[in-house]
SERO-4910 file (N, C-alpha, C, O; in steps of 0.05 Angstrom, whole numbers):
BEGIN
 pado doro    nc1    nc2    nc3   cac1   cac2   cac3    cc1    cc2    cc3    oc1    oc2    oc3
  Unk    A   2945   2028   2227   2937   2050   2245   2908   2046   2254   2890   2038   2239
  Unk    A   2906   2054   2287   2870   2041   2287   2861   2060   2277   2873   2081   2271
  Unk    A   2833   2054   2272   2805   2080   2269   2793   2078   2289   2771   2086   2281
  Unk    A   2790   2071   2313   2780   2072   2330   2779   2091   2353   2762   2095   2371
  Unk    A   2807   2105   2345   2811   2137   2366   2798   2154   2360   2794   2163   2337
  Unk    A   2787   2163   2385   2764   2190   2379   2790   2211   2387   2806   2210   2405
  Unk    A   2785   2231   2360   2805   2255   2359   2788   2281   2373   2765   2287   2366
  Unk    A   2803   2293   2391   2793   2316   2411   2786   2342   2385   2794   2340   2361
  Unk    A   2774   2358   2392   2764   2386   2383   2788   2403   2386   2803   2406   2406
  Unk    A   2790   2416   2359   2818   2437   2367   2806   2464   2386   2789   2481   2378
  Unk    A   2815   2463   2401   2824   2491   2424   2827   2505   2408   2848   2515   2418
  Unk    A   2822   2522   2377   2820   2538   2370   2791   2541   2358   2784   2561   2346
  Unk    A   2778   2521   2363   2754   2525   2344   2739   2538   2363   2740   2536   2388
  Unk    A   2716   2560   2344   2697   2581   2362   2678   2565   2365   2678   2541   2361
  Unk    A   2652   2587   2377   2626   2574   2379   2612   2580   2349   2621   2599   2336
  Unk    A   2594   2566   2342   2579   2572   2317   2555   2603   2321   2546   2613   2342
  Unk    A   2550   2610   2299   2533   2632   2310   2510   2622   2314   2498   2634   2332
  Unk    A   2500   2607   2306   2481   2591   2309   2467   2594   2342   2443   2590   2345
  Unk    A   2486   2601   2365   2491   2586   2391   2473   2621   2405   2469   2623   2429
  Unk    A   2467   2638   2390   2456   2664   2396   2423   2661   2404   2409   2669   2423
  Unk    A   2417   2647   2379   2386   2644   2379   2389   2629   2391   2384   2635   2414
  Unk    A   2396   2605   2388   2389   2579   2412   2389   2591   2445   2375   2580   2462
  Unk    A   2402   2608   2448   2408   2622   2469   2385   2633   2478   2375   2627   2500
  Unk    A   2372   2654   2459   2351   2665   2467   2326   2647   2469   2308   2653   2485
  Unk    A   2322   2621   2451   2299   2607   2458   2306   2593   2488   2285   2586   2500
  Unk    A   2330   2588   2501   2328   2581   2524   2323   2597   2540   2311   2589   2560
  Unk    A   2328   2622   2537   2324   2644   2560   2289   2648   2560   2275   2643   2580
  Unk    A   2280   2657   2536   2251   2652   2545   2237   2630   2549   2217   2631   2564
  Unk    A   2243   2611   2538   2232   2584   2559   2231   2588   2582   2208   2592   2589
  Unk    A   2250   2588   2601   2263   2594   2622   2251   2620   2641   2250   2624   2665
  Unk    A   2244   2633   2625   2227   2657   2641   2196   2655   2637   2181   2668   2652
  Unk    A   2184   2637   2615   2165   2619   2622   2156   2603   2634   2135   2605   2645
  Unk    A   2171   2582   2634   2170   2560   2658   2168   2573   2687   2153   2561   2701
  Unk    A   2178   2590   2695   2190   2607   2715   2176   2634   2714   2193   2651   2713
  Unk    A   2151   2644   2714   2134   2663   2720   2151   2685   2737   2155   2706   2725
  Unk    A   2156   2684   2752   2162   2704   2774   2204   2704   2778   2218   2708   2798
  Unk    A   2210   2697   2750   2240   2699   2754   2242   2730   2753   2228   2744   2738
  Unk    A   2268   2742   2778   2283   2762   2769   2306   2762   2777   2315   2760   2799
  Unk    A   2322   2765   2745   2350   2769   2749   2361   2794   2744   2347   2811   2733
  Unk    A   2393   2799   2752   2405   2814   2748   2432   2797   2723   2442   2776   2716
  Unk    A   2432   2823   2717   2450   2816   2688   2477   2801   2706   2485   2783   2691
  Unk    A   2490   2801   2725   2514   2779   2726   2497   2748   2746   2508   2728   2755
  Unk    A   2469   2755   2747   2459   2729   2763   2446   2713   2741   2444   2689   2746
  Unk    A   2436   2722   2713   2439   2719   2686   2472   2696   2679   2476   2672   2677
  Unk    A   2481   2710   2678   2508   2700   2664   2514   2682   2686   2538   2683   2683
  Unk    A   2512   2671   2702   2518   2649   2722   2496   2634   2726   2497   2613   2740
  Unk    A   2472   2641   2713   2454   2609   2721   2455   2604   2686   2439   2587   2677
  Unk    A   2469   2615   2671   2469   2611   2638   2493   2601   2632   2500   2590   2611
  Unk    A   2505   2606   2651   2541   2608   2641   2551   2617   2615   2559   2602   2598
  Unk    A   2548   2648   2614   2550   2656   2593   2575   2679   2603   2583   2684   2626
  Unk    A   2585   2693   2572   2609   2715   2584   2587   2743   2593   2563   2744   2588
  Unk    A   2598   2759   2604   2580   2788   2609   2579   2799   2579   2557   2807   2573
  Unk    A   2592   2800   2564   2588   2811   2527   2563   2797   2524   2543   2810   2519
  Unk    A   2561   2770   2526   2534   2759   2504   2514   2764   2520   2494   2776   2511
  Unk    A   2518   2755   2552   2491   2759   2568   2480   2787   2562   2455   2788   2561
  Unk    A   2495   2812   2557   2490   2833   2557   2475   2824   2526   2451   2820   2531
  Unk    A   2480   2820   2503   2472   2824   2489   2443   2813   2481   2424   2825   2471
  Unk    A   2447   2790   2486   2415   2774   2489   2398   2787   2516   2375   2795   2509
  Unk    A   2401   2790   2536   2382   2804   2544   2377   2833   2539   2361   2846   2553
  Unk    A   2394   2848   2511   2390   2871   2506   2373   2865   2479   2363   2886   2470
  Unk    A   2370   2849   2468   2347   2838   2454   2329   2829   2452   2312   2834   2434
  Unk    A   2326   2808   2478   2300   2811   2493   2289   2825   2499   2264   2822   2498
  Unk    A   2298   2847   2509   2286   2876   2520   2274   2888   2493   2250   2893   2493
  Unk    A   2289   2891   2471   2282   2906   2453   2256   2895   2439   2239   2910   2429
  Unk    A   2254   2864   2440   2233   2854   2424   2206   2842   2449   2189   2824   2446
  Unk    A   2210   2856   2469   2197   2867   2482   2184   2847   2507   2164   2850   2522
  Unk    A   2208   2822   2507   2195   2797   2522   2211   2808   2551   2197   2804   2571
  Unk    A   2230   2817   2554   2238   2820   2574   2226   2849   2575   2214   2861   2557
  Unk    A   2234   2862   2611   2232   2890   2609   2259   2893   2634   2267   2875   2648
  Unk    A   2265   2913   2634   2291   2926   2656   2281   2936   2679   2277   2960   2676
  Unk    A   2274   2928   2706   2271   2951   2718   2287   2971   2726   2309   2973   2716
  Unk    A   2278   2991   2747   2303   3008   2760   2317   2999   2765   2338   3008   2756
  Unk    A   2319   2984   2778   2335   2975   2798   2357   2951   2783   2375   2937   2793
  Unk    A   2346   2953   2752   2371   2936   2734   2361   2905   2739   2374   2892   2722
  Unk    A   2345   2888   2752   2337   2864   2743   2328   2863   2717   2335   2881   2702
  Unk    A   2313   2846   2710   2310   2828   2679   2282   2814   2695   2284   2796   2711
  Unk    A   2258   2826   2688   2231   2803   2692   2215   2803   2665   2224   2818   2648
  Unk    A   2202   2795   2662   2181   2780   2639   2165   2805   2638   2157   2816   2659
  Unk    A   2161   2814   2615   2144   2839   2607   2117   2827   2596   2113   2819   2573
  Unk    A   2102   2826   2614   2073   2819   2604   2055   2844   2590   2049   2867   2596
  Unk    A   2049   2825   2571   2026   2837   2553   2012   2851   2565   1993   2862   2553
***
């Protein structure tokens, strides 16, 4: 039998949790590099490609730990000091 076949990933396996924080250090990178970004939570989840559950949840974390801020109008910009 060879060993040489690379065996595919089962279609049942999840993402690791691990993939949360990594998440959020990309997002503030990302709004670092990028001074004057503003998104909205589904323009979020399409330049991240993320589901609306997590986007919601990491930028509801960011908010809380105070790197992001919300405005009225529901964008997502960089909460400066």
């Amino acid at each position: 039998m060879p060993t040489d076949r690379l065996e595919r990933p089962s279609t049942t396996q999840t993402r690791p949790t691990s993939g949360i924080p990594a998440l959020l250090i990309r997002i503030q990178r990302e709004y670092q590099e990028m001074p004057g970004l503003i998104l909205t939570q589904a323009q979020a989840q399409r330049l991240w490609d993320i589901d609306r559950n997590t986007c919601g949840a990491v930028l509801a974390m960011l908010t809380e730990r105070g790197f992001l801020k919300r405005t009225p109008t529901g964008t997502y910009i960089r909460a400066w000091d």
